[in-house]
N, C-alpha and C positions, 0 to 999 in steps of 0.2 A: 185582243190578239190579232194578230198581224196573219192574214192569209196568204200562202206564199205558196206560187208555182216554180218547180224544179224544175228545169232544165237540163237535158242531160243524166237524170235519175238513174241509180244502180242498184240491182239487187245484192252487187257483191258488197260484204261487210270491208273490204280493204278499199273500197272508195271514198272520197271525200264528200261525192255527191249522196252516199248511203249515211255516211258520219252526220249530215249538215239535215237531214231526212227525219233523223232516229232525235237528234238533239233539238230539234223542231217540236218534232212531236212531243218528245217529256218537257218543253219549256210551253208547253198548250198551244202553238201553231198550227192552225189549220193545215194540209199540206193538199197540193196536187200535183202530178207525176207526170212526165211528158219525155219519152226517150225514143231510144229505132230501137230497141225492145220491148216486147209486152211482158208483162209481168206485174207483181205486186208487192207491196211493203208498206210495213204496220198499217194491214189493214185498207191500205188504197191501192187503187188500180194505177198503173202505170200505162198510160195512152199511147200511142204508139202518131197517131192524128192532130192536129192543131183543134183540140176541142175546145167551144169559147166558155170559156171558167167566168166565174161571174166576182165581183167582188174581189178581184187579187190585189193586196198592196203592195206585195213585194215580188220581182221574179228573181231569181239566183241562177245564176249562169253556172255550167259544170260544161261546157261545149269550145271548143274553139273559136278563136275569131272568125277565122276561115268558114266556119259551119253554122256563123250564127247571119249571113245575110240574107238565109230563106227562114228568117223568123221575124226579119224585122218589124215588117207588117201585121203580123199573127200579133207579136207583144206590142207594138201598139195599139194594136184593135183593142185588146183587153184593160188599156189604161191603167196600169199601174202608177202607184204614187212614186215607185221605185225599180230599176233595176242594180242588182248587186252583181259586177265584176267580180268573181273569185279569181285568186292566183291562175293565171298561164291563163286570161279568159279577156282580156284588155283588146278595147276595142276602139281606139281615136272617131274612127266614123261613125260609129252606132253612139257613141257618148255624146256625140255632137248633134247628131238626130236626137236622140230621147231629149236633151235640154232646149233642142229648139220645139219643143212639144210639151215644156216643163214637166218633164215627169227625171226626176232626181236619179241623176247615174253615180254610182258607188263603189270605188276601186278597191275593195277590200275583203276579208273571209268570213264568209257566214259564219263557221265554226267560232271564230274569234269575236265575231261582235256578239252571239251567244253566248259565251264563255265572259265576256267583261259587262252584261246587260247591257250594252249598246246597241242590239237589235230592236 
């Protein structure tokens, strides 16, 4: 199973980032939680801090581009094998960083590559 930190995480059920959370979880992904709210879901804490996760192979983006240039550093300290672009989450710079670090940028929706096993 693929350990994936969330970026962006919601408590609310009409998010994509809660949808992508919840279908994680029933398809056995490990999950960690990372927002500017605290809070919790199925069972994990939602961090509100750049905590270093150990082990993550995938991060999923639910953040804007704009919001995501004070993580740069944080998701690459954690070396993932992957980061996953969700819709409205596309990032020309930060794709161009993560592959010059080879860690595998991915323009696509978690929801969807769950939904087809291609996660």
């Amino acid at each position: 199973m693929k350990k994936t930190l969330i970026i962006g995480a919601s408590t609310n059920p009409e998010r994509y980032a809660y949808l992508a959370a919840q279908r994680l979880v029933e398809h056995g992904h490990p999950i960690c939680l990372l927002s500017i709210k605290a809070g919790e879901l199925f069972g994990e804490k939602i961090y509100t801090e750049k905590i270093h996760f150990s082990d993550i192979d995938t991060v999923t983006l639910y953040i804007s581009a704009k919001n995501q240039k004070e993580y740069y550093e944080y998701i690459l300290s954690l070396q993932p094998k992957r980061v996953i672009f969700n819709p409205g989450t596309e990032n020309e710079e930060f794709i161009l960083l993560l592959e010059s670090k080879q860690i595998v940028a991915e323009v696509a929706c978690t929801l969807v590559l769950l939904s087809t096993n291609a996660y």
